[in-house]
PADOLO-247585 format. One record per residue (C-alpha): residue in three letters; x, y, z. Coordinates in steps of 0.001 Angstrom, whole numbers, padded with zeros to 6 digits, always signed. Example, Ala and Ser with C-alpha at 12.3 -4.5 7.8 and 13.67 -1.06 7.14 Angstrom:
Ala+012300-004500+007800/Ser+013670-001060+007140/
% end
This chain:
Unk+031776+014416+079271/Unk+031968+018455+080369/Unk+028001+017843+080711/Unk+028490+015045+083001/Unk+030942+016683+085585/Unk+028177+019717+085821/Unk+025615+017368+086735/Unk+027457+016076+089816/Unk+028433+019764+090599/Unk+024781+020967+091034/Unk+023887+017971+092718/Unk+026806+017988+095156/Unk+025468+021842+095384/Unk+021393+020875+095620/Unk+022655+017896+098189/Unk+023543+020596+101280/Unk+020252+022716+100515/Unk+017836+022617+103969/Unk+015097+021214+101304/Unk+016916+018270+100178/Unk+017447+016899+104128/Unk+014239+015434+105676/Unk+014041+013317+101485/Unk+017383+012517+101894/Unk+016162+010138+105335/Unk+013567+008189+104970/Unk+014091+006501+102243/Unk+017339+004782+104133/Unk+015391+003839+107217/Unk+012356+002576+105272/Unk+014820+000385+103353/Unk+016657-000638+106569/Unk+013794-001456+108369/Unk+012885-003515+105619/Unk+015864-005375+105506/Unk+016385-005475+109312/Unk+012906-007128+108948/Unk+013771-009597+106535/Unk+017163-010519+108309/Unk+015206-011309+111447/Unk+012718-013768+110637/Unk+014784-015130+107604/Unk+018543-014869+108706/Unk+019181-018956+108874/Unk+017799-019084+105559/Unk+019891-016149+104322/Unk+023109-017466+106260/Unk+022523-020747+104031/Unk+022857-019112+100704/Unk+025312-016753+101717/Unk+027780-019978+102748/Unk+026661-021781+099658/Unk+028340-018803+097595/Unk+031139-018498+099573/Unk+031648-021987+098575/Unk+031309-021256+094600/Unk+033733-018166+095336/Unk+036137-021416+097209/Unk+035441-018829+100481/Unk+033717-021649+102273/Unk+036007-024584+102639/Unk+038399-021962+104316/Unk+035977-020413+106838/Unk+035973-024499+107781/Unk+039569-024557+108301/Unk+039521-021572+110320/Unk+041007-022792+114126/Unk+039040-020517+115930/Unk+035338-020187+115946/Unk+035075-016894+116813/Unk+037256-015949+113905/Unk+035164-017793+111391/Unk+032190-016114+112773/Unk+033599-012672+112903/Unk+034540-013188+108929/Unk+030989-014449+108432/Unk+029590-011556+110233/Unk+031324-008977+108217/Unk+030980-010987+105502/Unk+027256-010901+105864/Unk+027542-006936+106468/Unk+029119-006592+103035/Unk+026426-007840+101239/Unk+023574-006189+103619/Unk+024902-002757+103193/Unk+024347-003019+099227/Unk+021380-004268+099543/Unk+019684-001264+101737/Unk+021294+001049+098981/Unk+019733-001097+096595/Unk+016270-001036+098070/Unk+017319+003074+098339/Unk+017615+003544+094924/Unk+014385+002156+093798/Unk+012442+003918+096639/Unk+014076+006742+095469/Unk+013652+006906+091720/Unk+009326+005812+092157/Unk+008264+007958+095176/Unk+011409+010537+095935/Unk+011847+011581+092060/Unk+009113+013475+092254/Unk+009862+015841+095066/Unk+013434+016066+093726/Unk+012211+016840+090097/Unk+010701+019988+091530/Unk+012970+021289+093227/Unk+015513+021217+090356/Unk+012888+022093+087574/Unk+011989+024882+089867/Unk+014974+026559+090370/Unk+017612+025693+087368/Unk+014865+024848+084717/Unk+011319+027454+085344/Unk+010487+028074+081820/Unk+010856+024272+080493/Unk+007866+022674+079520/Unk+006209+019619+081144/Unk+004931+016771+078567/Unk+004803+013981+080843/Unk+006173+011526+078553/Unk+006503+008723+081507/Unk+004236+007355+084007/Unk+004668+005676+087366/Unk+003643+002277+085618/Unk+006482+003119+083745/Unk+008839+004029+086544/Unk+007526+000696+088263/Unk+008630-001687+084938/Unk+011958+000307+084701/Unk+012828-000407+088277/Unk+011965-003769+087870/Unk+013719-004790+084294/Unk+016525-002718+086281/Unk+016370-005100+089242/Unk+016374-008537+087124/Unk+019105-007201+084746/Unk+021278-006695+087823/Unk+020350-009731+089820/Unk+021251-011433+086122/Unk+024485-009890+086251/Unk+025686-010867+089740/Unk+024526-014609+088885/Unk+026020-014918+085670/Unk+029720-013142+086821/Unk+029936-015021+090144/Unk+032459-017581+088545/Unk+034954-014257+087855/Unk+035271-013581+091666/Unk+037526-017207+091870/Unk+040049-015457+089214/Unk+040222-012420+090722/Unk+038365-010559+087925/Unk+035421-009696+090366/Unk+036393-006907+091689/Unk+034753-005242+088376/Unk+031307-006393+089045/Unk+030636-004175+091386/Unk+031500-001217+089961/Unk+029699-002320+086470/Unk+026635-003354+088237/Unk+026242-000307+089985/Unk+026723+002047+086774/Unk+024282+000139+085278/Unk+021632+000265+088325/Unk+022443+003867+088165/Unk+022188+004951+084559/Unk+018573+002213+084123/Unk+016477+003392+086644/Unk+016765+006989+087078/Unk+017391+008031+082946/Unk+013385+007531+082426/Unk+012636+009017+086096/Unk+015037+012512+085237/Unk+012720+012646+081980/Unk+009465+011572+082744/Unk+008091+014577+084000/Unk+009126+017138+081287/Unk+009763+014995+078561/Unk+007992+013171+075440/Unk+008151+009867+075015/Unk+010213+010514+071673/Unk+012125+013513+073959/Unk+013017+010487+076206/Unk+014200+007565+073682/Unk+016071+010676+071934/Unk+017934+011966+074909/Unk+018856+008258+076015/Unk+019646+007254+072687/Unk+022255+009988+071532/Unk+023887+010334+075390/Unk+024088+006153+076002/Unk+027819+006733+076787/Unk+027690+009484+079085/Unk+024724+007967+080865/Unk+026941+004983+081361/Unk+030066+007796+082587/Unk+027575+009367+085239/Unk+026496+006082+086602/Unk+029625+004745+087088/Unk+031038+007792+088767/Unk+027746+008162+091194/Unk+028334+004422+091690/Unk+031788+004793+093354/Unk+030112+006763+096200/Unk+027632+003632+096646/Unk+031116+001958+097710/Unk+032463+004923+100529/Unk+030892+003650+103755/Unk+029024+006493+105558/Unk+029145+008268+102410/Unk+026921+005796+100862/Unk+024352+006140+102875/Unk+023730+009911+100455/Unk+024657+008205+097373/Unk+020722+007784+096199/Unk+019591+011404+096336/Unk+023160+012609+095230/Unk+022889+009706+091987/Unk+019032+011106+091603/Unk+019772+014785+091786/Unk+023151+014005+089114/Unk+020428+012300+086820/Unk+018045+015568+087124/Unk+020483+018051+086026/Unk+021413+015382+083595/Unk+018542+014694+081976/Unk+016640+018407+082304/Unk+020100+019863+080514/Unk+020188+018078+077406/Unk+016137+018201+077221/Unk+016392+022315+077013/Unk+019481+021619+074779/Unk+017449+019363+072372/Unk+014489+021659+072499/Unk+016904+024957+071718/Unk+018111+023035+068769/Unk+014800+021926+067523/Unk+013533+025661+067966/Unk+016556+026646+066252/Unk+015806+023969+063583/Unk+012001+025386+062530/Unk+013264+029001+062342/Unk+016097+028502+060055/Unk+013373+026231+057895/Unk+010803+029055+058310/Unk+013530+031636+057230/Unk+014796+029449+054107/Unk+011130+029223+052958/
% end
């Protein structure tokens, strides 16, 4: 896991560079605007479902019992901040791993990583099918583990969702650029475990209010030096590889 830790190092390090500020911003309001949006014209709707799974998590029948009505709307309120927070860092992360990537890519590539080669093993039809198998897979996961939060055992989902959000969309993104396609499946393949490490970690932040509001460029930038470390590790080794066969022969 040593290779892990150094990945959230530099990013912590890239995350205070000037460079890094103005991509660090819009990606936040664009997805709270979007959600501000959708809350507006669709909040009845939204305050509907919301009650109808706080009465699967047995949530619902107690707001009803509440005495005061200002009470049971204060809960609901927060309640209904809770799960709009996640969902702007949601929205975040995938506006961050299919338009920010690229910006971020550079930078990193250009300073820690000048001499590695580009192949441009991924595409952004690729990003876009990640993002969205990423998306369904979590959705999937909240749906099908909704029946834990009445035993308590919830309180896992969150982090588990999150490391898998994390570790899905932005392991192709980190390669894309530089990477073959065989590079890619390689790299993902042999490091599935410590993938899974760095997304839970960056995940944790997604959960420190304030803090969370970094927690997509700092999971992107951990992913970079992630993913462009092992790809000039494999490459070394391959090198390494063809001259020993070269001096054998």
């Amino acid at each position: 896991m040593p290779s892990v830790f150094k990945a959230i190092v530099n990013a912590l390090r890239d995350l205070i560079r000037f460079k890094v500020a103005w991509i660090i911003v819009w990606p936040i309001l664009v997805a709270t605007l979007f959600w501000l949006t959708i809350g507006y014209f669709f909040w009845d709707n939204f305050s509907e479902l919301t009650y109808q799974a706080f009465s699967e998590m047995g949530i619902g029948e107690w707001l009803k019992n509440v005495e005061s009505d200002w009470v049971a709307v204060s809960i609901q309120s927060l309640l209904h901040i809770i799960i709009f927070v996640p969902l702007i860092i949601i929205t975040t992360l995938v506006i961050t791993t299919i338009f920010v990537m690229p910006a971020l890519i550079k930078l990193v590539a250009n300073r820690n990583y000048p001499g590695l080669k580009r192949e441009h093993g991924g595409s952004i039809s690729g990003s876009i099918i990640n993002a969205m198998l990423a998306i369904g897979i979590f959705i999937l996961m909240w749906v099908v583990t909704l029946p834990l939060w009445t035993i308590g055992a919830g309180i896992i989902i969150p982090f588990v969702a999150a490391a898998f959000m994390n570790q899905q969309l932005f392991r192709y993104d980190a390669l894309s650029e530089h990477a073959s396609k065989q590079e890619i499946k390689i790299i993902c393949a042999s490091n599935r475990f410590s993938l899974w490490g760095l997304g839970l970690l960056t995940g944790f932040i997604q959960f420190v209010p304030v803090i969370n509001l970094l927690a997509p460029i700092f999971t992107a930038l951990a992913f970079i030096h992630f993913g462009l470390a092992h790809l000039k590790l494999l490459r070394a080794e391959s090198e390494k590889s063809i001259r020993d066969i070269a001096i054998d022969q």
